[in-house]
N, C-alpha and C positions, 0 to 999 in steps of 0.2 A: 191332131196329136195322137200318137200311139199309147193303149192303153196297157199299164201291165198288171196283171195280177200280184198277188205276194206270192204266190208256186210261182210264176215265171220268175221273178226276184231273186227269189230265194234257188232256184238252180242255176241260177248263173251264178250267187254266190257260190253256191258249192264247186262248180267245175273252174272259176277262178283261186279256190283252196286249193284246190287237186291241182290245178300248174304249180302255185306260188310252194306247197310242199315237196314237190321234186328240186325246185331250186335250192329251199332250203337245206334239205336234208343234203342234196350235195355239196352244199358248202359247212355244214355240221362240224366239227371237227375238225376241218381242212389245216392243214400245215402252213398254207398261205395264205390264211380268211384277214382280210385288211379290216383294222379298227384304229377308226379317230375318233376325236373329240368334239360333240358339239357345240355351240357358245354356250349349250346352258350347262355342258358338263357333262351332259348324259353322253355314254357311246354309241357308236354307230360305225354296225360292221357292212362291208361289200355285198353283203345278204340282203340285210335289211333292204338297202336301195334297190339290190334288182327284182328281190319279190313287191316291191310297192311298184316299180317300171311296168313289171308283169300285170297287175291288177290294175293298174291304173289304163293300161291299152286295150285290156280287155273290155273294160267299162267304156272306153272311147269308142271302139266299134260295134258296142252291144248297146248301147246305152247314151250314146250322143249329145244328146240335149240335158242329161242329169250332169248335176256340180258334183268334184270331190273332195274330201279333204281327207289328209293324209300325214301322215306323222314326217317322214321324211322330203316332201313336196311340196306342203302347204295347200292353198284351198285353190280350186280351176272350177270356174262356172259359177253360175248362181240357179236358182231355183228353188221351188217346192222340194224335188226328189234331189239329196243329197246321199253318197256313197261318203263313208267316214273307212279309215282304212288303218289298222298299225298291223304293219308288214310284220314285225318279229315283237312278237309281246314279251318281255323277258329277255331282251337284249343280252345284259351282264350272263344271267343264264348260258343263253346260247354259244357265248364267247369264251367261259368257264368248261363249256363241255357239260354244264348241267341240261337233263334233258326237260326241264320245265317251261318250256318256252313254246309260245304259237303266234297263228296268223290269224288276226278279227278283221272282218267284213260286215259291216252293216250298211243299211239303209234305212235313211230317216227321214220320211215327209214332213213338213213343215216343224222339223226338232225334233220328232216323235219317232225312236228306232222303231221298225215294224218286219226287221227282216235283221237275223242274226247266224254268223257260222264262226267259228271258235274251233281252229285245226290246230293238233298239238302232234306231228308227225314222229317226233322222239318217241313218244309218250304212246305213238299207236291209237288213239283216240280223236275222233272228233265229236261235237255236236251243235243241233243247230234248230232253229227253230223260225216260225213266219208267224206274224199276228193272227190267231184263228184256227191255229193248225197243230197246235201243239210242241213239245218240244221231243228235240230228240237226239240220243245219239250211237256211234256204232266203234267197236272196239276192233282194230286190224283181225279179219279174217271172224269174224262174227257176223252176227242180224243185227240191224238195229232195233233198238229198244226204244220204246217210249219213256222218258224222262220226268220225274213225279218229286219234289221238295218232301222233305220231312212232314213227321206229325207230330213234333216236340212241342210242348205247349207251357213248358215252363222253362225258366230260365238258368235254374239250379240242375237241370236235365239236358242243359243245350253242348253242342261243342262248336269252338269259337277258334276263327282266324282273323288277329288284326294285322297280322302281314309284315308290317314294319314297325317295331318301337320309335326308331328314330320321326317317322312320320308324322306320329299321334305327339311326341314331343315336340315337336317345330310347331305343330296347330297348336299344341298348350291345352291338347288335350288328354294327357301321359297319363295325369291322376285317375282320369275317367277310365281309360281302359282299362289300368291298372285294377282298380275298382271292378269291371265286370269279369277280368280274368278269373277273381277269387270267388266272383257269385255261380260259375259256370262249372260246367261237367270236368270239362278237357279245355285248354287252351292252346291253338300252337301257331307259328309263324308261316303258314305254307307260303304264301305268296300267290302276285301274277295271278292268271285269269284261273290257275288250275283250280284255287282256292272257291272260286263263282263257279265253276263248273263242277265240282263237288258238293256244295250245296242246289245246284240245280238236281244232282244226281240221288239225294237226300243223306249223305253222309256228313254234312256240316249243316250246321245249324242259323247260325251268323258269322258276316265275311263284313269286315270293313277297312278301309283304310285312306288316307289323306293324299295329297300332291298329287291326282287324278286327272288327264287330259282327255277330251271327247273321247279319242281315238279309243283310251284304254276300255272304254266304260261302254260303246253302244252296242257292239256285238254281243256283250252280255246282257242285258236288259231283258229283251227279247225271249233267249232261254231261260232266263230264270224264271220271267214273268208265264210264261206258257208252261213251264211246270209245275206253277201254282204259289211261287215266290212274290217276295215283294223288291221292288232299287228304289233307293234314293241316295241324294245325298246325305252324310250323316245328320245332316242338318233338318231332312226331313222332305226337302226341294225335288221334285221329279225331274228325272232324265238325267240326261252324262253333261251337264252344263256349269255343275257349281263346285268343280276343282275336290271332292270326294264322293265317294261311294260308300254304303249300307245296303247289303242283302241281307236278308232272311227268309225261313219259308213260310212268312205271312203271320204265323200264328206271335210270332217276337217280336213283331217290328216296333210295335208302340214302345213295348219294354225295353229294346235295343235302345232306340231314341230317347227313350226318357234315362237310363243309365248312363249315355254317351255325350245330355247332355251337359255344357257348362256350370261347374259348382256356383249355384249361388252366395254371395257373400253373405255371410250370419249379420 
């Protein structure tokens, strides 16, 4: 069996970015970008499909023997080494003409993301990171940088993205956030991955939000965690497995967690 490093992982993550965003960006905008409706209701443009087509053959002739799973394709393979893939993060976004949308790649050993790339081609920005290596990322026609989380350490100092009201309201957890909005610096709704990538970058403090699948969540992990962050679920639970996400840069998370969670009955 062929062994790979997380560097050899991790650039083939990147050069499957760099296809899947020429595709994207050419269908951006387009006048005849096809959108349906999936059963669960979410959208799904022409894009989406052919950037996950792209990644997913890539990984077929580079990568053989690894399983993937994929927002638009569902899961091919089994094994240790899984590829987790959502071809256009920010669908609605993308469909809208907003330019907050990207492409995640990860790789995860036995559950365990250890390889992350997060390409946001509107946006001009990527970054990415591999277990041990740091993170990192490069802004169109720049160096890349190394990637470093906040040094906020209290919570009345933090600045906070939960992304969706309606979200934290369907978990029943509305009160709660509500609640940390008024203990925080700044509050705002950024959304989508840009929001995790912001706090990896140390501009946000804490990022969370509900109704989360693998896909959205492995690619981040990875960068956050190698810039000195913390993921879980809100709940507390490690990895992209338990349907939401909580970042922060380490120094909040218990606090995050303990405001976020469920009011005890008096």
């Amino acid at each position: 069996m062929t062994e790979y490093t997380p560097s050899d992982d991790l650039a083939l993550a990147l050069a499957l970015a760099a296809n899947a965003d020429h595709i994207s960006l050419d269908r951006f905008q387009a006048l005849d970008l096809v959108v349906t409706t999936k059963p669960d209701r979410t959208p799904v443009t022409d894009a989406d499909q052919a950037v996950e087509r792209s990644i997913r053959s890539g990984i077929e002739a580079a990568r053989p023997a690894d399983s993937i799973l994929g927002e638009e394709y569902g899961t091919q393979g089994s094994g240790s080494r899984q590829w987790i893939i959502d071809p256009i993060d920010g669908t609605a976004n993308f469909l809208r003409g907003v330019p907050i949308w990207g492409t995640l790649i990860a790789l995860a050993i036995d559950g365990v993301p250890i390889v992350g790339v997060v390409s946001a081609p509107a946006l001009g920005k990527r970054w990415w990171a591999a277990k041990g290596h740091g993170a990192w990322g490069q802004a169109t026609g720049h160096e890349e940088r190394p990637l470093r989380v906040s040094s906020v350490s209290e919570i009345a100092d933090a600045s906070l993205s939960y992304n969706s009201i309606s979200g934290w309201d369907e978990a029943g957890r509305l009160d709660e956030v509500l609640a940390l909005t008024r203990r925080v610096w700044r509050s705002r709704a950024i959304g989508d991955m840009w929001a995790y990538m912001l706090l990896a970058e140390g501009s946000l403090d804490v990022v969370g939000e509900f109704d989360l699948k693998p896909y959205d969540m492995a690619a981040l992990i990875p960068i956050i965690e190698e810039a000195g962050g913390r993921f879980t679920s809100v709940d507390g639970e490690a990895g992209p497995w338990s349907g939401s996400g909580l970042a922060t840069n380490g120094l909040l998370h218990d606090a995050a967690l303990d405001a976020l969670s469920p009011k005890k009955s008096a």
